[in-house]
C-alpha positions in Angstrom: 242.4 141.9 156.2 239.5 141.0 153.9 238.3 138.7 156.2 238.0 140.6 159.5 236.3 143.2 157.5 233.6 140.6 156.5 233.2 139.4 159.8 233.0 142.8 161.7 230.1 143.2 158.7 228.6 140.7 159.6 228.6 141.1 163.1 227.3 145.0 162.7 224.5 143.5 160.8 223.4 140.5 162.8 223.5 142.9 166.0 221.2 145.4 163.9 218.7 142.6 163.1 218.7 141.1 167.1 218.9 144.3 169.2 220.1 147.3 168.4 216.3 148.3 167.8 215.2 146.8 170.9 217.9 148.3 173.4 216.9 152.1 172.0 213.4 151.5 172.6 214.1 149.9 176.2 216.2 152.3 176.4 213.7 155.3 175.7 211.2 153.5 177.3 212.8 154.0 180.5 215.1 150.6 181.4 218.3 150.7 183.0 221.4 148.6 181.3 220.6 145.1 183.7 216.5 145.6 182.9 218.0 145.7 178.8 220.2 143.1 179.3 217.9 140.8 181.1 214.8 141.4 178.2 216.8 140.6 175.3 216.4 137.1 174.1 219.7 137.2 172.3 222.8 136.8 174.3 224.6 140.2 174.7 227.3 141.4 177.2 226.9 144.0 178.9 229.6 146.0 177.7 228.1 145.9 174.1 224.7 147.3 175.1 226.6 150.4 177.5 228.5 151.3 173.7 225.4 151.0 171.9 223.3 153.4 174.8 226.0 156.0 174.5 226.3 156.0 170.5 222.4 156.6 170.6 223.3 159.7 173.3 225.7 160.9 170.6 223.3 161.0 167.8 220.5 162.0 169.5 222.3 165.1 170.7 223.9 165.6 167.2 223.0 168.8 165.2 221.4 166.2 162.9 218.6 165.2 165.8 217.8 169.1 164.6 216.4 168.1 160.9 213.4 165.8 160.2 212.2 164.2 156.4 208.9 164.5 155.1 208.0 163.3 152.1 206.8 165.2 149.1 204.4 163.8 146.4 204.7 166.1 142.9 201.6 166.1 140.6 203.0 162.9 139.2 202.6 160.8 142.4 206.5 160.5 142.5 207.7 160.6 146.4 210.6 162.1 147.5 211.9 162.9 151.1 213.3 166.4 151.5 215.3 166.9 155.2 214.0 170.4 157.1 214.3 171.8 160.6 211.9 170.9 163.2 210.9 174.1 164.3 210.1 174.8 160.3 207.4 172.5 160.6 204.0 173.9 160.3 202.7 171.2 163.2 205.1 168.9 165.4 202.7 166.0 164.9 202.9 166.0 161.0 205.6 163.8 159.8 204.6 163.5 156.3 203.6 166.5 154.1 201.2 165.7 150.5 202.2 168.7 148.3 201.4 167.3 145.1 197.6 168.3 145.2 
């Protein structure tokens, strides 16, 4: 039991470090499944890049694709990151908001 716990850890992490950053962003950028597949320089089956594309559908269409963090400085020059709605923000370009001066 411990064991395959480890290794599916291990696996999740090793796949986060080799691709799952890569297939969203050939995936945004407009590649089908084969173009992903056939870009990636670490071996992949196809199957596992078709689950990853439609967990990043899921979250993207979450009610959490809704929220955005900025980050806050106080007076101090502490950060912090507060989560607010998108269509709060005073300007859709502005990821990070200064309020500490």
């Amino acid at each position: 039991m411990e064991n395959n716990v480890f290794n599916n850890a291990l696996s999740n992490m090793s796949f986060e470090m080799a691709a799952r950053g890569a297939i969203r962003h050939l995936y945004d950028s407009g590649y089908s499944i084969k173009e992903i597949a056939d870009r990636l320089t670490y071996p992949l089956p196809v199957s596992r890049i078709e689950k990853e594309i439609s967990d990043y559908e899921k979250e993207k269409s979450s009610p959490d694709a809704e929220y955005e963090y900025i980050r806050t400085t106080d007076a101090y020059g502490r950060s912090s990151y507060k989560r607010v709605r998108k269509d709060s923000l005073p300007d859709a370009g502005t990821r990070f908001v200064d309020s500490g001066s």
